[in-house]
Residue frames as qw, qx, qy, qz and C-alpha x, y, z in Angstrom:
[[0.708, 0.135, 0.443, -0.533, 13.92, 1.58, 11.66],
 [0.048, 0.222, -0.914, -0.336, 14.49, -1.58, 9.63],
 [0.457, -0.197, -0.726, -0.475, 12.32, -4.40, 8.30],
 [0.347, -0.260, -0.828, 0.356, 11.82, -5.99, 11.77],
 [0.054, -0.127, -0.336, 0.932, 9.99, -2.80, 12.67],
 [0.454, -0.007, -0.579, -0.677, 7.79, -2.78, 9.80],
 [0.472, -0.072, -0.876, -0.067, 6.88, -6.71, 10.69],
 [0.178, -0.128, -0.670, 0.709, 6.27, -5.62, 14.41],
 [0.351, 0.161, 0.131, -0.913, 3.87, -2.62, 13.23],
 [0.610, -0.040, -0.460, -0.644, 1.45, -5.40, 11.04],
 [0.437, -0.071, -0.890, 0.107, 1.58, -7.57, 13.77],
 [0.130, 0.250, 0.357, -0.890, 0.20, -5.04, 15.97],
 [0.570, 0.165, -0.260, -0.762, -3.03, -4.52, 13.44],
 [0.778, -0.249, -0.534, -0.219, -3.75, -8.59, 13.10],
 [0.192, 0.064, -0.701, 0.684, -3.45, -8.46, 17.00],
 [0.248, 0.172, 0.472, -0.828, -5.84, -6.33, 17.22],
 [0.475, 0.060, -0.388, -0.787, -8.08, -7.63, 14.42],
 [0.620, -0.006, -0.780, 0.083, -7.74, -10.83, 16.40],
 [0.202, -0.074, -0.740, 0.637, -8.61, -9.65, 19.70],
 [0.406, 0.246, 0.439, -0.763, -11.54, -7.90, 18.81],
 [0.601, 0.257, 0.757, 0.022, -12.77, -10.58, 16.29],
 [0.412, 0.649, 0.039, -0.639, -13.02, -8.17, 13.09],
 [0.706, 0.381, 0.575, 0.162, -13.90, -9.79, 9.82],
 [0.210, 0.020, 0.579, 0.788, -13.20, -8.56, 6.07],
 [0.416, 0.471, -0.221, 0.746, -13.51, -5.98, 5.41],
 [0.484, -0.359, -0.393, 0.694, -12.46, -4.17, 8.55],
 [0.152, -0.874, -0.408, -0.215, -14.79, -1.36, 9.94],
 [0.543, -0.125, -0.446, 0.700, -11.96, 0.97, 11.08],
 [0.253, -0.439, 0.049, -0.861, -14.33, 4.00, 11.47],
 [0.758, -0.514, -0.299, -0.268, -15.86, 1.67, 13.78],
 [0.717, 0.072, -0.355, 0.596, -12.31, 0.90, 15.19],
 [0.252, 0.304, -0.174, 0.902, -12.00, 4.13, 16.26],
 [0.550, -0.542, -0.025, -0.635, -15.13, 5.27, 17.69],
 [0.859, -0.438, -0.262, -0.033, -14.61, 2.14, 19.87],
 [0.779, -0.178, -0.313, 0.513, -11.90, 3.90, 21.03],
 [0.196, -0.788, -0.374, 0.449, -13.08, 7.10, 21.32],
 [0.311, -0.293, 0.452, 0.783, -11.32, 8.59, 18.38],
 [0.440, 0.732, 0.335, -0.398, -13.61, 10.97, 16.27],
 [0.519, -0.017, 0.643, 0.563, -13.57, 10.65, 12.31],
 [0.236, 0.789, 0.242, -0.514, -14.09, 13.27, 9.67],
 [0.612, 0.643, 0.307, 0.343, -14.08, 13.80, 5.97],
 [0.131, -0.767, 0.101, 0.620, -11.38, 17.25, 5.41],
 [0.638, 0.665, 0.350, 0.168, -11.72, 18.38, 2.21],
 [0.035, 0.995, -0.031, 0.086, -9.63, 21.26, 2.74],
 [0.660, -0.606, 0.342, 0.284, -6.62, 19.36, 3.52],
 [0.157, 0.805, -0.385, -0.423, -3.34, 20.47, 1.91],
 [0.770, 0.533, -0.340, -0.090, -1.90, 18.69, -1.59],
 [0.506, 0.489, -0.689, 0.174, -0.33, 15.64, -1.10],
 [0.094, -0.233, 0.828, -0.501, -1.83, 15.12, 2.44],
 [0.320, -0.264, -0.895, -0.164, -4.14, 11.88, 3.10],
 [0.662, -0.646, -0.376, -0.050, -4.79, 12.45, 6.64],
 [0.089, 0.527, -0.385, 0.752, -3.96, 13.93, 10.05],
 [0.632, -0.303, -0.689, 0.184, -4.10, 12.50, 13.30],
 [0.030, -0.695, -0.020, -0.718, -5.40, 15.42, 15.85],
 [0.541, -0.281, -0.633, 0.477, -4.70, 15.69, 19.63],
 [0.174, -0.610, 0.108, -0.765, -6.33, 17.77, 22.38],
 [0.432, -0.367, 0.704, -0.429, -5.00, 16.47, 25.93],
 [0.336, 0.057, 0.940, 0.003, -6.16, 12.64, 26.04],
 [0.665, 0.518, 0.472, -0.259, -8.95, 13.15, 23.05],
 [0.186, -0.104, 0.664, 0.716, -8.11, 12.13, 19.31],
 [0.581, 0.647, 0.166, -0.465, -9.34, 13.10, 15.88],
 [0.502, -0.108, 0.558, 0.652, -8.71, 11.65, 12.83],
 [0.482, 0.725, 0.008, -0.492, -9.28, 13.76, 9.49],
 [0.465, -0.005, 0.687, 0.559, -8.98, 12.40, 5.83],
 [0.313, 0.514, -0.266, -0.753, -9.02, 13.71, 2.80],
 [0.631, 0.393, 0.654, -0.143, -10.94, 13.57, 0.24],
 [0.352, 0.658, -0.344, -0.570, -9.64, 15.14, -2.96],
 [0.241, 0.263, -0.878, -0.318, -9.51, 11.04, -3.92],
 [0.635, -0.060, 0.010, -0.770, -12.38, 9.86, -4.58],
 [0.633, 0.122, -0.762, 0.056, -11.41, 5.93, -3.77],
 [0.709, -0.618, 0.083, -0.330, -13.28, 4.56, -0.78],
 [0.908, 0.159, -0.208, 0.328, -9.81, 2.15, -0.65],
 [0.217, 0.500, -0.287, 0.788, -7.35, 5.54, -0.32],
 [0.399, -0.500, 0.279, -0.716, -9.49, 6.70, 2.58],
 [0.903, -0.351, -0.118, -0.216, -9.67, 3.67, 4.31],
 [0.832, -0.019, -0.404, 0.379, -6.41, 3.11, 4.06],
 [0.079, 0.707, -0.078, 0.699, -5.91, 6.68, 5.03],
 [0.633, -0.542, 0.067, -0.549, -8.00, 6.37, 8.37],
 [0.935, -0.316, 0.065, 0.150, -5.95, 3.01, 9.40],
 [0.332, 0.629, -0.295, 0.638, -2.72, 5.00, 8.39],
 [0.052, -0.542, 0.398, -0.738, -3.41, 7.21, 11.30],
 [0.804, -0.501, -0.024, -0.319, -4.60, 4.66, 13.60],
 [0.831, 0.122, -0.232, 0.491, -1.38, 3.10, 13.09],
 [0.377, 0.425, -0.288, 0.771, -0.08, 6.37, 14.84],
 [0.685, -0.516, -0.108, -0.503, -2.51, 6.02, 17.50],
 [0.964, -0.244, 0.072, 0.072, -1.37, 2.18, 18.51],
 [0.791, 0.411, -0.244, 0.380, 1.72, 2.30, 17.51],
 [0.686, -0.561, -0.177, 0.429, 4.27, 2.40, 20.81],
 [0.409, -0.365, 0.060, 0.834, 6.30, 5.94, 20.80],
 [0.237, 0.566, 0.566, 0.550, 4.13, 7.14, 17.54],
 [0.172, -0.887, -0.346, -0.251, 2.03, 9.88, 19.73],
 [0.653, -0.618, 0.035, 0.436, 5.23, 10.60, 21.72],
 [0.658, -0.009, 0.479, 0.581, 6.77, 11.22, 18.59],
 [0.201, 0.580, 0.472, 0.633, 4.50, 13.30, 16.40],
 [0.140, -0.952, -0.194, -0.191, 3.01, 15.42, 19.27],
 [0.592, -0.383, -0.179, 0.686, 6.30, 16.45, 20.88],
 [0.196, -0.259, -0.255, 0.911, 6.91, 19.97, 21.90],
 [0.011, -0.181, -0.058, 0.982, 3.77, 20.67, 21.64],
 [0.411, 0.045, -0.404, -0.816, 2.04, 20.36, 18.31],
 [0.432, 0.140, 0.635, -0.625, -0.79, 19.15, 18.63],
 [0.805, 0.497, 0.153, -0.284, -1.56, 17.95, 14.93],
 [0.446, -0.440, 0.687, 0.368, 0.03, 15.70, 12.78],
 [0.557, 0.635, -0.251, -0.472, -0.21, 15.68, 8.67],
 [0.599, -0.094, 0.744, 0.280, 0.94, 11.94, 7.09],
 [0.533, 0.510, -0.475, -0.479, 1.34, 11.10, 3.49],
 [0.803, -0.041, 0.583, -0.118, -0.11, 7.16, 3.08],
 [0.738, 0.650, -0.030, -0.177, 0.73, 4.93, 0.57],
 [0.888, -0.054, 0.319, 0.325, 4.11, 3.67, 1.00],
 [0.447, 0.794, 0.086, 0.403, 5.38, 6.63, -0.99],
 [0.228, -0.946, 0.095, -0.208, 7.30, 8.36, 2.05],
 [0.600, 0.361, -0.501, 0.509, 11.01, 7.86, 2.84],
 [0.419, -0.508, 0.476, -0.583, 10.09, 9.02, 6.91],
 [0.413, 0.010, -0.910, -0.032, 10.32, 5.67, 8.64],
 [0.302, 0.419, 0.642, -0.567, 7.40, 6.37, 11.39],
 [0.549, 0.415, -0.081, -0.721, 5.39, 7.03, 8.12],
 [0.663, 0.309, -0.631, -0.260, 6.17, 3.65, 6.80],
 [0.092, 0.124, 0.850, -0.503, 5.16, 2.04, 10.12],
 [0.401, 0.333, 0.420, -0.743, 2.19, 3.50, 9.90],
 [0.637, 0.432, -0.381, -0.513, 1.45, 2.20, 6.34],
 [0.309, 0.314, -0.889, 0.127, 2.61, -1.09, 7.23],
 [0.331, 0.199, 0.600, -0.700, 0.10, -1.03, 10.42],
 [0.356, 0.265, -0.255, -0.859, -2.47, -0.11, 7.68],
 [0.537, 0.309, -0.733, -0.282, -2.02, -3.39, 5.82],
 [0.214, -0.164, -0.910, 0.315, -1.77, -5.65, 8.45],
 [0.362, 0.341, 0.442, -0.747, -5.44, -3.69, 9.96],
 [0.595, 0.341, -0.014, -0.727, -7.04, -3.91, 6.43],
 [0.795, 0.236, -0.485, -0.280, -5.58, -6.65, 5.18],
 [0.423, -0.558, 0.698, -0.148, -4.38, -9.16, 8.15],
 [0.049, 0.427, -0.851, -0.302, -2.37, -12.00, 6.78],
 [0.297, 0.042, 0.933, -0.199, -4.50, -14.80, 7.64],
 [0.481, 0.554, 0.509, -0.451, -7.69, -13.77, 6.74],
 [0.293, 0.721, -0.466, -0.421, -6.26, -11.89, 3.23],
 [0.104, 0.482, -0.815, -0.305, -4.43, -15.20, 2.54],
 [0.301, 0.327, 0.894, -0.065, -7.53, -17.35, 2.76],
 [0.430, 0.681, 0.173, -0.566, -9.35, -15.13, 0.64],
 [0.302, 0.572, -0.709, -0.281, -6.57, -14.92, -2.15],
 [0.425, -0.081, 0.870, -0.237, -7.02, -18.95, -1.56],
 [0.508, 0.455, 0.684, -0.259, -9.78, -18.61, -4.12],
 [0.655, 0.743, 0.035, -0.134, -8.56, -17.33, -7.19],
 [0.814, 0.146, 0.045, 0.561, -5.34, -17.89, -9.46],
 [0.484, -0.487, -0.034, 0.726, -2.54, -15.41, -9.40],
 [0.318, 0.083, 0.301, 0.895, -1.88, -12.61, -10.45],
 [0.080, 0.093, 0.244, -0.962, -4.11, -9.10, -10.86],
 [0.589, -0.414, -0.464, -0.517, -7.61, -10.77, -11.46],
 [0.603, -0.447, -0.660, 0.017, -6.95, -11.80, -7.96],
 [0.281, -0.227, -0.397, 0.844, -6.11, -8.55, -6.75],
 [0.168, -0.201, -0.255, -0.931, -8.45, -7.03, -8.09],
 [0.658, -0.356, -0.631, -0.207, -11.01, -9.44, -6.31],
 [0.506, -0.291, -0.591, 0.557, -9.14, -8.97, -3.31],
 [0.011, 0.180, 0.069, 0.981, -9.44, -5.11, -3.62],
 [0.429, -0.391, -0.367, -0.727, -13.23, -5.54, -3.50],
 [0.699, -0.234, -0.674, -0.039, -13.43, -7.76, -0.92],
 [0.506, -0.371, -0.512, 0.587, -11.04, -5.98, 1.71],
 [0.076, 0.970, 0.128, 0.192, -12.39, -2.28, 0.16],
 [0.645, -0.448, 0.313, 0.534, -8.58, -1.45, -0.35],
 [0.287, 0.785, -0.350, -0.424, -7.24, 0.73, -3.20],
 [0.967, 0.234, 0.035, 0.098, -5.95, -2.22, -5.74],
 [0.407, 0.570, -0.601, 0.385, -1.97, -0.78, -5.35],
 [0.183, -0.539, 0.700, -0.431, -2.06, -1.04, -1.57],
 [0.969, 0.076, 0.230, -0.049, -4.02, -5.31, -2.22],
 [0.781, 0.577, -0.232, 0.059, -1.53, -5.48, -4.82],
 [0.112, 0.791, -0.495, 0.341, 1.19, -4.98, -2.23],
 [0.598, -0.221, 0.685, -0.354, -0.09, -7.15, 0.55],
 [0.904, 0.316, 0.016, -0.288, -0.53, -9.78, -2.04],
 [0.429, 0.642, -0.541, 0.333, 3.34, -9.43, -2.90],
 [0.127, -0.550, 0.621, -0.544, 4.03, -9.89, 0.77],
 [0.686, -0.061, 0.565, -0.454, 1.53, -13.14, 1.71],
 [0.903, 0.372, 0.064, -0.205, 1.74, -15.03, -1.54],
 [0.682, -0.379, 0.575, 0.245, 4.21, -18.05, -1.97],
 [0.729, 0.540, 0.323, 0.269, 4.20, -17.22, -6.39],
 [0.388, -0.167, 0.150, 0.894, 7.20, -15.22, -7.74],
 [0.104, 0.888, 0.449, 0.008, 5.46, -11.70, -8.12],
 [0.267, -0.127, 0.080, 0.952, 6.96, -8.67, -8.51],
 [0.281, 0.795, 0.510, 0.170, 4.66, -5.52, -8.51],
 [0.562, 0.067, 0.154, 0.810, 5.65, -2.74, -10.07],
 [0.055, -0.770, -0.418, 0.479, 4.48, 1.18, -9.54],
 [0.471, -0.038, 0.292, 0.831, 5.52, 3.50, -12.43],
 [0.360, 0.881, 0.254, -0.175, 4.95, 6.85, -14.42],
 [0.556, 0.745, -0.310, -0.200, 6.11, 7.50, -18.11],
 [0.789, 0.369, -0.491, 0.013, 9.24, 5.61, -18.16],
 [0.464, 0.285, -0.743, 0.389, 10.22, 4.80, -14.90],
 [0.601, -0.134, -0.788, 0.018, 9.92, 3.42, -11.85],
 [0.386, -0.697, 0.082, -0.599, 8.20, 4.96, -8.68],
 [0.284, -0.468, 0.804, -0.231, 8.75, 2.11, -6.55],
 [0.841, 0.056, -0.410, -0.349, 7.84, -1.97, -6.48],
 [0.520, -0.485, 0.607, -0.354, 7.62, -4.55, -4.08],
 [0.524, 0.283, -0.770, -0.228, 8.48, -8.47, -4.74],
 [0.844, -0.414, 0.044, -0.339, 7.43, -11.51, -3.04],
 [0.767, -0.390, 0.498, -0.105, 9.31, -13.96, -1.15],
 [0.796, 0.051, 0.536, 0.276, 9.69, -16.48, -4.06],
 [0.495, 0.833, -0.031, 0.245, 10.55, -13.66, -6.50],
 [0.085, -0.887, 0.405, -0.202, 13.63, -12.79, -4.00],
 [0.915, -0.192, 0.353, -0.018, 14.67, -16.35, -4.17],
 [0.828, 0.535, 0.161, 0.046, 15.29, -16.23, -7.61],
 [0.686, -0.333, 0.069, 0.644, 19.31, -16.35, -7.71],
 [0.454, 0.172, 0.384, 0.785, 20.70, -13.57, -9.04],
 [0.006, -0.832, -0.507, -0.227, 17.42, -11.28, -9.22],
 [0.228, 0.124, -0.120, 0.958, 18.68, -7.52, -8.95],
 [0.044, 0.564, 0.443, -0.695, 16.30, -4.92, -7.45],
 [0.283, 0.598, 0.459, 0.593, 14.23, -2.65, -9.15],
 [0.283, -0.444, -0.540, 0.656, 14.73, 0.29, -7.65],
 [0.196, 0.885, 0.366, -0.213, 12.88, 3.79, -7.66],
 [0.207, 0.775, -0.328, -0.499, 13.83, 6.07, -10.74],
 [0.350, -0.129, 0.843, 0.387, 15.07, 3.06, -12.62],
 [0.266, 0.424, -0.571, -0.651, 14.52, 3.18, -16.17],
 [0.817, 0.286, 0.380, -0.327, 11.31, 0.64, -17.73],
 [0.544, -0.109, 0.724, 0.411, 12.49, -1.97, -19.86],
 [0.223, 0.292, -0.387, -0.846, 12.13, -0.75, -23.41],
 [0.309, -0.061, -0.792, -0.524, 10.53, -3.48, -24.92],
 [0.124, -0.303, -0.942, 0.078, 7.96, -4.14, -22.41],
 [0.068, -0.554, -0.718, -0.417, 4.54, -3.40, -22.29],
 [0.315, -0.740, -0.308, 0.508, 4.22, -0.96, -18.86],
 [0.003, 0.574, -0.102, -0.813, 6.67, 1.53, -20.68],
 [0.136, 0.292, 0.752, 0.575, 4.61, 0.99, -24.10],
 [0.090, -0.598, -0.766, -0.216, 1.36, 1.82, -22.36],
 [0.436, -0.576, -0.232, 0.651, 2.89, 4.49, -20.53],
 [0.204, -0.032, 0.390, 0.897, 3.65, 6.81, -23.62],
 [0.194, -0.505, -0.604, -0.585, -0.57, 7.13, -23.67],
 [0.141, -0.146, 0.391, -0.897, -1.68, 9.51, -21.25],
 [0.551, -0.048, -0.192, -0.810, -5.26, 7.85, -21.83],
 [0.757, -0.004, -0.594, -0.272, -4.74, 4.89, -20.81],
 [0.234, 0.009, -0.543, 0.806, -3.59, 5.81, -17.54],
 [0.269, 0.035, 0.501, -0.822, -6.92, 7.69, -16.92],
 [0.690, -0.003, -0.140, -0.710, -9.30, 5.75, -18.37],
 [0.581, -0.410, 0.685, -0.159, -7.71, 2.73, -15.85],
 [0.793, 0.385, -0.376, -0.286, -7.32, 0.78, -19.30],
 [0.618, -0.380, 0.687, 0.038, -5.34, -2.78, -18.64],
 [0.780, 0.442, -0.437, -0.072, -3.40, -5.42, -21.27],
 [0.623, -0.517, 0.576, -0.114, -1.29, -8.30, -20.58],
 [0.783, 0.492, -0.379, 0.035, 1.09, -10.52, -22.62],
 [0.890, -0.061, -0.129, 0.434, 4.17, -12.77, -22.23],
 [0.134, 0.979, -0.031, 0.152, 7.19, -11.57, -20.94],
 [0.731, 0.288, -0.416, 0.458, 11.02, -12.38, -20.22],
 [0.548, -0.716, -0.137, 0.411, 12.03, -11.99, -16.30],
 [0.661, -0.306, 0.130, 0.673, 15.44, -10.89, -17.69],
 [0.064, 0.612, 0.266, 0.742, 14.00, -8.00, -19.55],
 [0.426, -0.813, -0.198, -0.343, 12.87, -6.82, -16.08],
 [0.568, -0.750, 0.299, -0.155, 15.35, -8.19, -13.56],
 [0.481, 0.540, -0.690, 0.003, 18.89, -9.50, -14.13],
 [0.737, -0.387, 0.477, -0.281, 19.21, -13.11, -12.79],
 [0.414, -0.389, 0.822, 0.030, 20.89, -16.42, -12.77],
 [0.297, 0.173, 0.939, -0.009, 18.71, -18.04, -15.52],
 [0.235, -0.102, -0.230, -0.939, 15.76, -16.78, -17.98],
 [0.114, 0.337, 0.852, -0.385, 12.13, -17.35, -16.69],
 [0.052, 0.335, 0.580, 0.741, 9.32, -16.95, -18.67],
 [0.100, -0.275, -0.431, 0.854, 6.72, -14.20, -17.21],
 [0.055, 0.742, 0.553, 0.374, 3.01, -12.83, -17.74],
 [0.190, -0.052, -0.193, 0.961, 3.06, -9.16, -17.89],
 [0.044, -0.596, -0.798, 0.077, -0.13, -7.88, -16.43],
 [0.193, 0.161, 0.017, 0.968, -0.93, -3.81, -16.83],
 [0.036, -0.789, -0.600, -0.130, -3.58, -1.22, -15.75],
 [0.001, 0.674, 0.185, 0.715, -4.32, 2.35, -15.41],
 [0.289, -0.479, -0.679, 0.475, -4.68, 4.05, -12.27],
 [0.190, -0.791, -0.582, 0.023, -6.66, 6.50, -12.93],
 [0.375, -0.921, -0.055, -0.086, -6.89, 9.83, -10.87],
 [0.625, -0.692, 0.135, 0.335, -3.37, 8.86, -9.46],
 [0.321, 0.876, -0.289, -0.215, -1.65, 9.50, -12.63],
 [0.253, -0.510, 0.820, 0.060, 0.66, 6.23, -12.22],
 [0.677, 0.190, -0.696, -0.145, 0.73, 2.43, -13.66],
 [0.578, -0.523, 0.592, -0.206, 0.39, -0.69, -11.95],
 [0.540, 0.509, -0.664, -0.093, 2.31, -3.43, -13.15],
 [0.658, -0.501, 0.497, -0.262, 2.14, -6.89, -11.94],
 [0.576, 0.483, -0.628, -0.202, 4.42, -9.73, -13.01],
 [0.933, -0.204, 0.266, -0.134, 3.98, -13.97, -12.54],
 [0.043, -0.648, 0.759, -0.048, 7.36, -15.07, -12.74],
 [0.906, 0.090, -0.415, 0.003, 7.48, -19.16, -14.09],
 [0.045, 0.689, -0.663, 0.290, 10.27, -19.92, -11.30],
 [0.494, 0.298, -0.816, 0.029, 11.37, -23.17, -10.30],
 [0.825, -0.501, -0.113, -0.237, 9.51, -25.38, -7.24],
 [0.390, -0.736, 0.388, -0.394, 12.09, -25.80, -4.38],
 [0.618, -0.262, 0.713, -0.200, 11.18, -28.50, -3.51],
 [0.940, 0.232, -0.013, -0.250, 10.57, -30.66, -6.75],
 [0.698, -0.510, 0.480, 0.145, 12.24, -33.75, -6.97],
 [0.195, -0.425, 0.661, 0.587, 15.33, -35.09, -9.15],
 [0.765, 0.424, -0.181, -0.450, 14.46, -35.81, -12.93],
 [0.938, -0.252, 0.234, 0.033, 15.57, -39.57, -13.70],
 [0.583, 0.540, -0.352, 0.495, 18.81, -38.17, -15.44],
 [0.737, -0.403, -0.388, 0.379, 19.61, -37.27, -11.52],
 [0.239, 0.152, -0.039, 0.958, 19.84, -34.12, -12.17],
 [0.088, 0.384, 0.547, -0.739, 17.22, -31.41, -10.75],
 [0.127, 0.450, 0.833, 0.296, 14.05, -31.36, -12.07],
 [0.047, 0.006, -0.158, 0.986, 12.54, -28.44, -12.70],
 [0.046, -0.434, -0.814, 0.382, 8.75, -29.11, -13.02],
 [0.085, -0.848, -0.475, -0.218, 5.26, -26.91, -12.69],
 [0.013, -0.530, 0.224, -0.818, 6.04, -23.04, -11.78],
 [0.237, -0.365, -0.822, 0.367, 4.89, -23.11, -7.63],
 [0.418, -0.447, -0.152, -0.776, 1.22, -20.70, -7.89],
 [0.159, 0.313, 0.813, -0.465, -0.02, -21.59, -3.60],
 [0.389, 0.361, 0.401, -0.747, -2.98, -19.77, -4.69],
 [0.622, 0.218, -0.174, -0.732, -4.19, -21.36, -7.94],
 [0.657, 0.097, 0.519, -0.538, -6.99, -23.50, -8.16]]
């Protein structure tokens, strides 16, 4: 199951957010009931599970958990498992021989590709490009405008922070981490442009000198969702073709025990035109979204 799968499953979600006219933020406990699919708080579900998509002959249930108290998590939870509802082969898939219940771990955190459909689905349902990218439309980059977005699409601010990465035309990179390294992190478009730009992949090792694995070494600032933000050097983060000067943006998460880390990346406009030495002009960094 490759990207193209992924792409397929959020197109599926703004389909349907488009066919049945739903606005920001997306009622998906309504979603469901309009499709007959009963929804329930489970407190009792087991460590590590969001939610659980429940079959008895042709009637569904979804259950989410609540041991996170983040009306964002559980929302995204509940459009998690709707994504395994809609999603072609999904119920073929989970209920075979038999079982009749199905346990998911949201959040982009799972290595199962039908679980990363279904998180993908999610995004595109809570956040569906169009709408999301006229919103973002209204503030400058970077994590004051996820954080805006967060409120707006009632989304957990990692899983805005993602769909921000993924709809915005500014070199981003965000960046998931605990103590000194890297959980995972997703880049945008014009960050994966940049020549030369190396992954960052999961377990990799925070740049010493920068400010994520500084803030990381305080256990308190993690739960008391503290945030800071200073200058920073792409090539301290990602090797590439060129140095690019960068605002490193930090915050706490809280409850989840992790970092989020977003970085605006100065990188060169595409399209700007020669300088009158006739060589290539490099110009204003390209921010679509600020104002």
């Amino acid at each position: 199951m490759g990207d193209a799968s992924l792409r397929d499953a959020e197109q599926l979600a703004e389909k349907i957010v488009s066919d049945f006219g739903l606005t920001l933020p997306v009622d998906v406990v309504e979603l469901a009931r309009n499709h007959d699919i009963l929804v329930e708080a489970k407190p009792s579900i087991a460590a590590g599970v969001s939610g659980m998509l429940i079959r008895h002959v042709n009637d569904f249930a979804i259950g989410y958990a609540t041991h996170v108290r983040n009306e964002g998590f559980q929302r995204f939870s509940i459009a998690h498992e709707l994504g395994h509802f809609f999603l072609p082969g999904h119920p073929e898939h989970i209920f075979s021989e038999g079982r009749t219940l199905h346990e998911s771990r949201a959040g982009f955190a799972s290595g199962d590709p039908i679980e990363l459909q279904a998180d993908h689905f999610a995004a595109g349902l809570l956040m569906p490009s169009s709408l999301f990218a006229k919103e973002a439309g209204k503030y400058s980059d970077g994590l004051g405008a996820i954080e805006k977005l967060a409120e707006v699409c009632k989304t957990s601010l990692t899983a805005s922070a993602i769909r921000y990465a993924e709809v915005t035309d500014a070199a981003i990179a965000v960046v998931v981490s605990s103590r000194s390294s890297v959980d995972y992190s997703f880049l945008s478009p014009a960050m994966l442009k940049i020549k030369g730009l190396t992954y960052l992949k999961k377990g990799a090792v925070l740049p010493r000198d920068s400010l994520t694995r500084d803030f990381n070494q305080t256990a308190d600032n993690i739960g008391s969702t503290r945030r800071v933000d200073g200058e920073t050097d792409l090539q301290s983060w990602f090797r590439s073709d060129g140095e690019f000067d960068a605002w490193e943006e930090v915050v706490g998460l809280g409850m989840y025990g992790k970092t989020l880390t977003v970085i605006t990346a100065e990188a060169p406009d595409d399209n700007d035109n020669e300088n009158e030495d006739g060589g290539r002009g490099w110009g204003e960094p390209k921010f679509s979204y600020r104002r």
